[in-house]
N, C-alpha and C positions, 0 to 999 in steps of 0.2 A: 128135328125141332130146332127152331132159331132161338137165340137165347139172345135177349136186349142186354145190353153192357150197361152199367149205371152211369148216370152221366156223372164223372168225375170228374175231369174238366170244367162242366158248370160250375159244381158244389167249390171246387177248387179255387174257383176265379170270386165265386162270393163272397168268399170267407175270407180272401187277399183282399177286397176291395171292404169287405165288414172293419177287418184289420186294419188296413190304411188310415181310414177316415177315424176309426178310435182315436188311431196313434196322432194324426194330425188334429185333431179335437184337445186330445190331451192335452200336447202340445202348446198348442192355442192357450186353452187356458191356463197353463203355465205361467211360458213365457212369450205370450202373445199382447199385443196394444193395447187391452185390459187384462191380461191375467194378474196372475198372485204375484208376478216379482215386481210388475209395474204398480201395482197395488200399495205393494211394503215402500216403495221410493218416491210414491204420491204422499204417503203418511209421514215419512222422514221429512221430506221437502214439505211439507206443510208446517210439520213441528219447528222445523228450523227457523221459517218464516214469522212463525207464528212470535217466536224468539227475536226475531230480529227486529220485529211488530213494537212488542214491550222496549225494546231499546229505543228504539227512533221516538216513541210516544216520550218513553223520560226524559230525551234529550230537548224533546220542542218543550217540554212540560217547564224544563231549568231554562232553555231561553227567553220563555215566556215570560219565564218572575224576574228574569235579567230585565228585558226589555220593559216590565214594569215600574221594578224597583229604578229604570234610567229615564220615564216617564216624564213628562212636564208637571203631570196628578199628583206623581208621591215620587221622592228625590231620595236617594238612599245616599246619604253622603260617603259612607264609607265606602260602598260600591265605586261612588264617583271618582274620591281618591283614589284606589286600587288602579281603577280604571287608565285614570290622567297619570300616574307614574308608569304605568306599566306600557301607553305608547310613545310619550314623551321620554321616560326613560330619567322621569327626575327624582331625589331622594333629600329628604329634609336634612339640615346643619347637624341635627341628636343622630342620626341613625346611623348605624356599622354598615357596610356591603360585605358580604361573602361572596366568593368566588370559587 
């Protein structure tokens, strides 16, 4: 009687190649071009942004009322003094300097 040997080799090489492609799947979505770590660093980089967003908005927010308040429409005199001493560099006869 001949007896057929089980293909072991096939079954073997399936299961390495089943194997494989889990492991590189996994992987992938790990730490692949969308997995979960690019994921967490798209969310920090956004929060961060989103932070940096709120900043830049306050700061055009304060120039704006500068740029207002130095207007032709509406004259902020105090702004203006502040202003004219502080490029000229000049200081009334009453006032102390600290240094």
């Amino acid at each position: 009687m001949t007896r057929i040997a089980p293909p072991v080799l096939g079954t073997f090489t399936f299961f390495a190649v089943a194997f494989a492609l889990c492991v590189y799947f996994t992987f992938a979505a790990v730490q692949g071009d969308f997995g979960l770590f690019r994921r967490v660093e798209i969310t920090a980089e956004a929060e961060a942004l989103q932070l940096q967003l709120i900043q830049v908005e306050a700061d055009v927010e304060q120039m704006e009322n500068l740029t207002r308040r130095l207007s032709d429409d509406y004259l902020d005199l105090d702004l203006l003094d502040e202003q004219a001493r502080s490029v000229l560099g000049m200081v009334r006869a009453d006032e102390i300097i600290i240094r």
